[in-house]
N, C-alpha and C positions, 0 to 999 in steps of 0.2 A: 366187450374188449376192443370190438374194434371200433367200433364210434369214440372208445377215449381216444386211441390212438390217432383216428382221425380229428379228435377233438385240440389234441397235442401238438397235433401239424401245423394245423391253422390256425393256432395263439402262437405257435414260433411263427409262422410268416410272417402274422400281424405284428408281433413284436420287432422282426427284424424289420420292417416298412417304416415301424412308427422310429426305429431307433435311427434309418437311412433320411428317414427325412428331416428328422430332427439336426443331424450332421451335416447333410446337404444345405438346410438354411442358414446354418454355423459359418459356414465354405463360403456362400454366394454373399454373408455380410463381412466376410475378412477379407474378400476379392473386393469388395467397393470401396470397405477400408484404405487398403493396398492402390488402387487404383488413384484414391484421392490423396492419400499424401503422394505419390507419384506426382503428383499433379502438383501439388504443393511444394516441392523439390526443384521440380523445374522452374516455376514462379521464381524461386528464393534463388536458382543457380543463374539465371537470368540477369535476375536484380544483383546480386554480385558482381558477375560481370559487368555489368553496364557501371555501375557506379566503381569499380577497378579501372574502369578507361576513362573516368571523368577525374580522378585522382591520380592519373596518368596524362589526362589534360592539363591537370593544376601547376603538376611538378614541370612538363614542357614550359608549360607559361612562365614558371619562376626561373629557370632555366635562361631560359631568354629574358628573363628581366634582368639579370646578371649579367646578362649578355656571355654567357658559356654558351657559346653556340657549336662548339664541334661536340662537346655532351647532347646539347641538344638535337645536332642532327641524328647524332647515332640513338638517342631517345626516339626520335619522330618517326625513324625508319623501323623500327622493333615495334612502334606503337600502331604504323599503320598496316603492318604484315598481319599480326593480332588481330586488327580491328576488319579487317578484310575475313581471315578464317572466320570470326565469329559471327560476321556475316554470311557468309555463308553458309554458313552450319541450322542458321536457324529457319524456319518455316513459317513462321508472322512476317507476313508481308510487309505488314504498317514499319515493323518493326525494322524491315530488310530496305525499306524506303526512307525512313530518318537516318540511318545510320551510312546507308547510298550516300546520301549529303554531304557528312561530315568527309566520308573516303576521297571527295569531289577536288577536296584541298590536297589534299596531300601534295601533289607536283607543286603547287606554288609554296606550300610550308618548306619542303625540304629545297627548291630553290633560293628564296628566304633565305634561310638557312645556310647553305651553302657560301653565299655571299655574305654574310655577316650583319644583314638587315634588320636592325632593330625594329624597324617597321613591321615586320612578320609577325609580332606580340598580336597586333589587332587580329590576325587572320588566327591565330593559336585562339585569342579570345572566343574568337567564333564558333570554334570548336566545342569547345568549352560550354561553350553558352547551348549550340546545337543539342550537344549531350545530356544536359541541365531538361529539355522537351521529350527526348525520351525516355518514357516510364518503361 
């Protein structure tokens, strides 16, 4: 009687072990799962962004080819506060260094701007074109 009893004990252990680890591998492939489309989120919220301020380039650019330049200053000023946070925010260097560049303009776009310079188009172009290099 008692070696069943003993015998009882250690098929529930073993069952409970087999049942814990079988669940724990379950865990540790939904956590990689989980981890990667994380990963994959960021990628995509990234590339959103980036291409929102390149169609946010486009519209200045048209903006100023109509020569609406008081729209376009108040465009250029919302675009470069924007474009400043999201630099900031981010942690890819590469990334915080192309986009440094394009920030570079701002004083001479919204000076531009200001004045009613249809010449400013080329420097909006730049932007444009800047943003076009980062992936």
């Amino acid at each position: 009687m008692k070696n069943k009893i003993l015998l009882g004990a250690v098929l529930m252990i073993v069952g409970a072990a087999i049942g814990f680890a079988s669940q724990y591998s379950k865990l540790i492939a939904a956590e990689h799962d989980v981890n990667s489309l994380r990963q994959d989120l960021a990628v995509s919220q990234r590339a959103a962004a980036i291409n929102g301020f390149r169609n946010r380039a486009a519209l200045l650019y048209m903006e100023t080819a109509r020569s609406n330049f008081s729209v376009a200053l108040e465009m250029t000023s919302n675009y470069f506060t924007d474009l400043r946070v999201f630099t900031d925010q981010t942690s890819d260097a590469t990334l915080k260094q192309e986009l440094g560049k394009v920030l570079l303009s701002r004083d001479a776009i919204i000076a531009g701007l200001a004045k009613a310079d249809p010449a400013i188009n080329v420097q909006i172009q730049e932007v444009f074109f800047g943003l076009q290099r980062v992936n």
